[in-house]
N, C-alpha and C positions, 0 to 999 in steps of 0.2 A: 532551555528546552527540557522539556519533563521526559525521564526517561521510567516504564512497569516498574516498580518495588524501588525505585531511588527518591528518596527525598527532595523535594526542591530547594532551594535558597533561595530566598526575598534580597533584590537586590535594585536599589534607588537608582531611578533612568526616566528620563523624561521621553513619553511613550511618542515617538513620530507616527503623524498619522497613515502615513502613508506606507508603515511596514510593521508588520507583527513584532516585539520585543519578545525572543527567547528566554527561559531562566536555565541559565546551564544548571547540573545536576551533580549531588556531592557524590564522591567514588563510594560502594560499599563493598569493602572487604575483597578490591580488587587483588593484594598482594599474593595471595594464596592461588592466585590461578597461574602460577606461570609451569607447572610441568616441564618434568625433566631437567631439574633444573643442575646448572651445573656443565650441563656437555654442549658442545657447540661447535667453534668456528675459530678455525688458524687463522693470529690476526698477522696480515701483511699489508697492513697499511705504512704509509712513510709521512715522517711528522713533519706535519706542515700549518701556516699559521694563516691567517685572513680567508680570502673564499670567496665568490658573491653567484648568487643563482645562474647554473650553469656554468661555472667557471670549474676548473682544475685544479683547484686547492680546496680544504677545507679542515678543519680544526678537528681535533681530537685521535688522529690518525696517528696511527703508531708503525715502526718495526721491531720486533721481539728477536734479541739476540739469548739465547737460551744457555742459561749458568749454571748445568745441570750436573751431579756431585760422580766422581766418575769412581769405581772399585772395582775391586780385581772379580772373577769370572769367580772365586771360591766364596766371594761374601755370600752370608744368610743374611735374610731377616724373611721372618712370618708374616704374608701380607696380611691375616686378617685378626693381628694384633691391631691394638688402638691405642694411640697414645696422645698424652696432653702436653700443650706446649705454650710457650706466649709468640708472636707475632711480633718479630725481630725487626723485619724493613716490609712492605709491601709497596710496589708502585701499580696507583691501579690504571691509567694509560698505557702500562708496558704489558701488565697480565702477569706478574711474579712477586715473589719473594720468598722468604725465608722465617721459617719457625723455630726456635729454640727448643728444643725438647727437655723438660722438667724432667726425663730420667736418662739422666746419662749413661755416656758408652752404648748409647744402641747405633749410633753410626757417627761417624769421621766428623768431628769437631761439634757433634750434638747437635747442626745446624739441617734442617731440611728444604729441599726445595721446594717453594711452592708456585704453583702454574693456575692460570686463573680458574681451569679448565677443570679442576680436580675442586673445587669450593661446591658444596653443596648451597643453595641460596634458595632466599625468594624476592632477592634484588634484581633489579633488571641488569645492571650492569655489574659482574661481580667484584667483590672486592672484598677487603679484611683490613684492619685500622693495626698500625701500632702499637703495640701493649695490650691486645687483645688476645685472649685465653680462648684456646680453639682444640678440637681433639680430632685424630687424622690417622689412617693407616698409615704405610710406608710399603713401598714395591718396587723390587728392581727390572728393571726392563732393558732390553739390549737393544740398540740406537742399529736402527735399520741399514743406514749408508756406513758408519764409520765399525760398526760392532763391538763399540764401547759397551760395560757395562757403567749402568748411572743408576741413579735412587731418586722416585719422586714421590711426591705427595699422594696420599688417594684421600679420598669422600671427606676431605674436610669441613667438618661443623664445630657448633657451638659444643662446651661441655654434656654429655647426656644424649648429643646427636641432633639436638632438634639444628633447623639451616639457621645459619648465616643470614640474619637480616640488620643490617644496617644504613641501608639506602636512606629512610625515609627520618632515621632520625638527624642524620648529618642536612640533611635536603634543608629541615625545617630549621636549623640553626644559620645557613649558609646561602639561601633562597633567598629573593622576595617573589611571593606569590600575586598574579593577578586576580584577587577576589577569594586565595585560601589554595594552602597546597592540596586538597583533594577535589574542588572543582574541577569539573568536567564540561569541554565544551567540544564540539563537532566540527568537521570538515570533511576537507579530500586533499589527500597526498598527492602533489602532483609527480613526484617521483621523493628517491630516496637510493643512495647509492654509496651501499660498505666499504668499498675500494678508495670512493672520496672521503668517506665519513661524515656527509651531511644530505639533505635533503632540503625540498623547501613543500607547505601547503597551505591549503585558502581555507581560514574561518568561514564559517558558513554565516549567509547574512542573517541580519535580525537579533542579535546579540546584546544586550544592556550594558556595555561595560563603562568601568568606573576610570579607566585611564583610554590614552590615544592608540588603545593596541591595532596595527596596521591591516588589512584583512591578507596580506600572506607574510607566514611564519616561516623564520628557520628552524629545523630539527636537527641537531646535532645526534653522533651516534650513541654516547652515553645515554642521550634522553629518548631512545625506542625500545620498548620494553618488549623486550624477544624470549623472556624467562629464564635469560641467563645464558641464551644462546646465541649466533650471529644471526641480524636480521639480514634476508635478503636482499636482493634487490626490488625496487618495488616501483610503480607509477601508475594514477587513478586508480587508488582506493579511499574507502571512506577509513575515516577515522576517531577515534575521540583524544584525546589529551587536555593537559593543564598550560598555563599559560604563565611564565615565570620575566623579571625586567633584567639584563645584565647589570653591570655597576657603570656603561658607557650612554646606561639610560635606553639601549635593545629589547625589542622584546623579542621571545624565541618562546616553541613547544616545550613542555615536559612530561613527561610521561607519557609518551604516544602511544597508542594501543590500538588496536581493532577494534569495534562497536562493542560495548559489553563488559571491556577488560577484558578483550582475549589479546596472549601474547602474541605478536606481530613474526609468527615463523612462517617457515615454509608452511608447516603442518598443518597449521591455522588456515593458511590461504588457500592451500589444497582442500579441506574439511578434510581432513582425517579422521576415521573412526577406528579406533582400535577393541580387536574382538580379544575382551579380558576375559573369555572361558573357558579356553583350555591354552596350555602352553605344549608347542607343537617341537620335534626333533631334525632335524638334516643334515647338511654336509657341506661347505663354503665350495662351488665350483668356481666362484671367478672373484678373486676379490683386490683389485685397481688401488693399493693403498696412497700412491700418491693424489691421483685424483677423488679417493673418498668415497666409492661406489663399490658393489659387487651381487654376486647373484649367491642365492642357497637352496641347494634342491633338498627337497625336502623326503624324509627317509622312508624307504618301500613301505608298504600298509597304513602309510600317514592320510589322512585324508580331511583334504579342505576343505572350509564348509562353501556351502554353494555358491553364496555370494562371492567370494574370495574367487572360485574358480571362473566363475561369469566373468568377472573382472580382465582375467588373463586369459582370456578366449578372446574377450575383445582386445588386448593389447596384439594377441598376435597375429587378428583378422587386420589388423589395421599396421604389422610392425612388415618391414621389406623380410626378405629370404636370409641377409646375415642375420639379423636381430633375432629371428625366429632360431635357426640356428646355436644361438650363443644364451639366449633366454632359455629353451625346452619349453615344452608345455606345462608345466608346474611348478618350474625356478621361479625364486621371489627376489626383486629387486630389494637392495637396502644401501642404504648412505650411512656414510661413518657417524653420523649422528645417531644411528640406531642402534649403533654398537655398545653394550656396557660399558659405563666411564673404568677407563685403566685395563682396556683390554685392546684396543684398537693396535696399537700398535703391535701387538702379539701375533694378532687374527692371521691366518695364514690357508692358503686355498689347500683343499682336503681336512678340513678341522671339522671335528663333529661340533655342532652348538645346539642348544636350545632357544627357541624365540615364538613370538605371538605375532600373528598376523594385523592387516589392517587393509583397509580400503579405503580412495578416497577420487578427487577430482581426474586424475590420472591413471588412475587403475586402482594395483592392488602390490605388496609387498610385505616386510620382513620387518618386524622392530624387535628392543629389548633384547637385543641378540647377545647372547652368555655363551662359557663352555657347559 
């Protein structure tokens, strides 16, 4: 299927008369769109193996026991030093591992923790290899429930800073692709669900292909590209991806995406528009760390632009007497995903912060949110 500004690929199919042959279309320069990349979604999946559409099991599922470096309440370290390291152990099913640090004594056994969540990327699903040379702040944070202090990783990248991309070159070593790993073909999700870690969707008909690929696919959770984020929940949407064969001779999704290459976020599904022109100030009034949500009123003589304000006019013609109540007229909604990476667990109600607005299918609220 020809997609504006994508190239076709000629691809040998004996044309049935009685249905149009599609040419799926090669990806361009999809990598670079996945925004924000890096912050996301606590994984609590539990590992479990086989699956079959609609069932209760499903592959790639993890739970994250967290091996985080514990020090006394007097440690320093400078969070917005940078330091270079090599990539000790990583598992990327779990979300963790550990960096070496090339200058020693900056912390207890020179080893750092690392959390998937803190990788700067433009991989869909993050990760870091073995003997990989990576450069990373270092931050201490005190563990909400227990009030340990611990030491984690921040904004880990490549030397220099640029992301972390290694997805697409391991893919092409360890893949086999149906018709090439950046083909692109078409359908609809018929669901997709993080908690199980798989989904299943239908090839859209009229397709040339060159093998017996079945017209519905499984999508594992490694292969929806959410830009590094957790994808949600999801069923009837359209989509594009690639089409890869296991080694039991299966065929499954890869790289699934939203029409376009856009990443498969909430953000995405909502149409998010975020207004990058001016960066606005307030005051965290409610903020639900364990559930991931909160509100931030925004500081006296601040003033939203109109759109923004329309938005939350109609959330509140439309929200019951509590929610009106607990929102204000001017609180802006935000999700811990809105929160700058390495601060969320800090954020605390009465905190002043900086952040940018946005509007989308749902209203209007809070992104970008800093001190």
């Amino acid at each position: 299927r020809e997609s504006s500004g994508c190239p076709p690929l000629a691809v040998p199919a004996i044309v049935l008369a009685s249905m149009p042959v599609w040419i799926p279309w090669l990806k361009v320069n999809q990598a670079g769109k996945g925004g924000n990349a890096g912050k996301g979604w606590t994984p609590t999946w539990t590992s479990t193996k086989g699956g079959s559409k609609g069932g209760e099991n499903g592959a790639g599922g993890f739970t994250h026991r967290k091996q985080l470096q514990a020090v006394p309440e007097t440690f320093e370290v400078n969070s917005d030093d940078r330091y270079t390291g090599t990539v000790k152990m990583y598992r990327k099913f779990s979300g963790f591992g550990f960096v070496e640090l090339a200058q020693k004594g900056v912390v207890p056994d020179d080893n750092v923790y690392i959390h998937w969540q803190s990788i700067q990327t433009e991989d869909r699903f993050p990760q870091l290899v073995e003997g990989m040379e990576v450069e990373l702040g270092i931050m201490k944070v005190k563990d909400r429930e227990t009030g340990t202090w611990t030491l984690k990783s921040k904004a880990v990248t490549m030397p220099g800073g640029a992301p972390i991309a290694a997805q697409d070159e391991l893919d092409a070593k360890h893949k086999h692709f149906v018709g090439g790993q950046h083909l692109r073909y078409t359908g609809q999700l018929q669901f997709f669900s993080p908690k199980r870690g798989f989904g299943w969707l239908s090839l859209d008909d009229g397709y040339a292909l060159t093998e017996p690929v079945p017209k519905e696919l499984r999508v594992d959770l490694p292969e929806v590209n959410a830009g590094g984020k957790q994808p949600p929940s999801m069923k009837e949407v359209a989509v594009e991806f690639g089409i890869i064969k296991g080694k039991r001779g299966d065929y499954k999704a890869y790289n699934m995406t939203l029409p376009g290459g856009i990443p498969m976020t909430r953000e995405g599904l909502e149409n998010r528009v975020v207004d990058d022109s001016r960066t606005f100030q307030g005051t965290v009034e409610i903020y639900n760390w364990r559930r991931g949500w909160g509100f931030i009123k925004p500081s006296p003589g601040m003033t939203l632009p109109p759109n923004i304000m329309a938005k939350l006019k109609e959330a509140q013609d439309d929200s019951s007497k509590r929610v009106k109540e607990e929102q204000g007229e001017t609180n802006l909604y935000f999700r811990k995903e809105d929160i700058t990476q390495g601060i969320a667990q800090t954020l605390d109600q009465g905190q002043q912060v900086s952040f940018k607005v946005y509007s989308d299918d749902k209203g209007a609220g809070a992104c970008e949110i800093s001190y």
